[in-house]
C-alpha positions in Angstrom: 129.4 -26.2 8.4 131.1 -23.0 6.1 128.6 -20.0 6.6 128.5 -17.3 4.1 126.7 -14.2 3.8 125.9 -10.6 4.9 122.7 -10.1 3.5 123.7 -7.6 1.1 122.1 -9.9 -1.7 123.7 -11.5 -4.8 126.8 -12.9 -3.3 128.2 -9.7 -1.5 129.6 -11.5 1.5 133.3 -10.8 0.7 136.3 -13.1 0.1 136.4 -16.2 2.5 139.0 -19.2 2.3 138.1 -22.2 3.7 141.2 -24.7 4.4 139.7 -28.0 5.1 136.8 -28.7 3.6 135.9 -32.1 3.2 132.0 -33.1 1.9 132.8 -37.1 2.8 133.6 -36.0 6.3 130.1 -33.9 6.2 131.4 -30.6 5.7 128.2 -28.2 4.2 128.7 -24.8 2.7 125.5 -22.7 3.3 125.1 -19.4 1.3 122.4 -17.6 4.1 120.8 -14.2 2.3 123.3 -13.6 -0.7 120.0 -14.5 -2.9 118.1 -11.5 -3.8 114.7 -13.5 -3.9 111.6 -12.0 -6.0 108.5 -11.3 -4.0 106.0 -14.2 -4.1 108.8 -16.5 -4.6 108.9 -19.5 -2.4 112.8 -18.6 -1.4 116.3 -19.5 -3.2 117.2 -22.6 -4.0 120.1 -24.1 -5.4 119.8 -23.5 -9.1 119.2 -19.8 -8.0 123.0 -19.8 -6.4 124.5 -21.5 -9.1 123.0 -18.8 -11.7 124.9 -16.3 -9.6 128.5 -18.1 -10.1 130.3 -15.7 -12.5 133.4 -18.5 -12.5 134.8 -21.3 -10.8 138.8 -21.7 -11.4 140.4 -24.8 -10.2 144.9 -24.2 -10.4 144.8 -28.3 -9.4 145.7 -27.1 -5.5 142.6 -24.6 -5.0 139.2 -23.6 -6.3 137.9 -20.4 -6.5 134.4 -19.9 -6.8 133.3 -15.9 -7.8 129.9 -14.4 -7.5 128.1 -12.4 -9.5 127.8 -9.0 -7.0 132.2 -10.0 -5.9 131.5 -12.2 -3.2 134.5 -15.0 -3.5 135.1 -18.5 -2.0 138.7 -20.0 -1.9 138.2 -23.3 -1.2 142.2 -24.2 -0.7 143.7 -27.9 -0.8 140.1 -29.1 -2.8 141.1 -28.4 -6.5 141.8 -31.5 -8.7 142.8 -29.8 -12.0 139.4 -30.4 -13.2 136.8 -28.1 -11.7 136.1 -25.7 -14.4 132.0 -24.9 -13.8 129.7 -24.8 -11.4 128.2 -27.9 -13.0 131.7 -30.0 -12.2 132.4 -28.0 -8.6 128.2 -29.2 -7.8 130.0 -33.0 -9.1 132.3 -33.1 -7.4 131.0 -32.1 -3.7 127.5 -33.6 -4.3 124.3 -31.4 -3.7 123.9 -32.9 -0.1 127.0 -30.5 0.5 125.4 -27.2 -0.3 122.6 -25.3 1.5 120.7 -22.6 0.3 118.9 -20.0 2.6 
């Protein structure tokens, strides 16, 4: 389990690089308060942190996932070449991988 967030809202949780991530061993990344949620709404969910990705840059060694409010996550040795949205990044690690709190 890779846990991010401060609470600051809107992906302020900093720069974090995470080395050996690995979804088919059971690996999760969980984004905890970097949502601001409205009021009267039921909590974040994925779609809400994927509207927040400002870019997702794969060099074919590492992927770099950036946040709207500069929060970033390196995730090094998992880039393929051909990560190049959210949409592929969500492919490729399967939604079972991702937690949203």
């Amino acid at each position: 389990m890779f846990d991010f967030g401060d609470g600051a809202g809107e992906g302020g949780f900093g720069t974090d690089t995470v080395r050996d991530f690995d979804p088919g061993a059971g690996d999760v990344l969980r984004f905890l308060n970097v949502i601001d949620v409205d009021s009267g709404s039921s909590g974040a969910d994925l779609d809400d942190l994927l509207s927040t990705i400002s870019g997702v840059e794969d060099n074919g060694r590492d992927v770099t996932i950036e946040f709207d409010g500069g929060g970033v996550v390196v995730l090094a040795g998992f880039g393929t070449g051909g990560i190049d949205s959210a949409g592929d990044l969500l492919n490729e690690i399967g939604q079972a991988s991702v937690e949203v709190a």
